[in-house]
N, C-alpha and C positions, 0 to 999 in steps of 0.2 A: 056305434062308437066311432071306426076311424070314418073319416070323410074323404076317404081313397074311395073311386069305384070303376069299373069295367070304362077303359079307355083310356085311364089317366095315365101318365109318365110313371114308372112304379123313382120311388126315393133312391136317389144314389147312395146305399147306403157302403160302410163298410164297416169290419166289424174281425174279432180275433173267435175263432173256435177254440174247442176243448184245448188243443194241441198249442197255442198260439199263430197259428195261419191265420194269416187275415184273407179275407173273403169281400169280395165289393160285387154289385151287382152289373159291371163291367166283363168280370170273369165269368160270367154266363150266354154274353152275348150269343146267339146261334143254338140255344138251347132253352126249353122250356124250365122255370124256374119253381118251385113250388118251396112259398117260406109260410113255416107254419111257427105260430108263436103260441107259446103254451103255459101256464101259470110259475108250472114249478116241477122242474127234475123227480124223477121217482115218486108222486103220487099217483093213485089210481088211474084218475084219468088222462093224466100226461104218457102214464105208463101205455094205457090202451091204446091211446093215438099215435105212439109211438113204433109199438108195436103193429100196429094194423097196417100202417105205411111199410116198415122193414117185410111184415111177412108178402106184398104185393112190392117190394124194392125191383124184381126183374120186371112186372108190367110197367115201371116208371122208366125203366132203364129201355124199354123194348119202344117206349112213345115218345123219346131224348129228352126224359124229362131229367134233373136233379131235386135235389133236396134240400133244404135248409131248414134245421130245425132254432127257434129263437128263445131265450127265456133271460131273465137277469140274473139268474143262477152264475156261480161262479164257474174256473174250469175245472176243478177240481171234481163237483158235482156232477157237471156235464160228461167226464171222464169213467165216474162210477156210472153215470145211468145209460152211458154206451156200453161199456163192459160187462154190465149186469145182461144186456137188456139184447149183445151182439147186434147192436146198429150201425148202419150201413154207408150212413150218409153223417156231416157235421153236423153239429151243436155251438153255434155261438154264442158264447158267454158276455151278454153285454150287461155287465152288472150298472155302466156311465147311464143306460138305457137310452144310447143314441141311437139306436137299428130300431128298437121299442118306439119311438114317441118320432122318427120319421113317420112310420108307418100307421100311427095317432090309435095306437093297440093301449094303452096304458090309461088308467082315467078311476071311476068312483063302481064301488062294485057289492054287492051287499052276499052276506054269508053268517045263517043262522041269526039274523036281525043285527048282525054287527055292519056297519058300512068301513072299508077301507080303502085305499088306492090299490091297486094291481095289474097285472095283465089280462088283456080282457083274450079269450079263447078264438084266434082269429086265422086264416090261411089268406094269402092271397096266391093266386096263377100268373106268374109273369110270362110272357110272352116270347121269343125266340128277340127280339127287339127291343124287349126293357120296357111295355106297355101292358100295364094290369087285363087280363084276360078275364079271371074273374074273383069275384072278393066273397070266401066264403064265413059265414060271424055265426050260423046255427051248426057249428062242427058236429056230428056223431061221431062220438071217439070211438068204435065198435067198428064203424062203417066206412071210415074216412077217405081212405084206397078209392071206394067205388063214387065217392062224394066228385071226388076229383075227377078219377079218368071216365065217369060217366059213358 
């Protein structure tokens, strides 16, 4: 789906979390970035990738990695699925889906023979410099922790 891959300049993006902080990919410089964009706040499988990432939050933290987690969810939503969910790291609510459609995550998606637009299930690895490390689009939400720090 996105036409981002391993090399490219990652999207300047910037964007408001749960909390309203805005967030841009400036304020990671020096740090490895991992924005994981996900369909939808509190279903199963956003739950699980969610979760898989928090229960491995110290190996992210121990490899200077961060976290970003993306959805067009509002912050409301993103506020209950931290609270519920005790996650570690932000939730930017870009409901504008300008952090979404830099990153070219958004597009035609099919579910139970319906077709509709959405978020397509995508991570990318930015780099300590702001350059795509690596683009992953077959996420195992169960596994995802070891997808990354491999």
């Amino acid at each position: 789906m996105t036409t981002l891959k391993k090399g490219d300049k990652a999207p300047n993006f910037s964007g408001l979390d749960q909390n309203g902080t805005a967030h841009k990919l400036a304020d990671y410089t020096g740090k490895k970035l991992v924005v994981f964009f996900y369909p939808k706040a509190s279903t199963p499988g956003c739950t699980a990738e969610a979760c898989d990432l928090r229960d491995n939050y110290v190996r992210f933290q121990a490899n200077n990695y961060a976290i970003l987690g993306v959805s067009a969810d509002g912050a409301k939503a993103q506020s209950k699925f931290i609270e519920k969910n005790e996650l570690p790291f932000p939730l930017l609510a870009d409901e504008d889906k300008s952090v979404i459609e830099a990153f070219g995550v958004w597009g035609p998606k099919k579910f139970m023979g319906k077709e509709y637009d959405g978020i397509h299930r995508t991570t990318f690895i930015i780099d300590e410099n702001g350059i795509i490390d690596e683009v992953i689009e077959k996420v195992k939400t169960k596994e995802h922790a070891n997808q990354i720090l491999k």
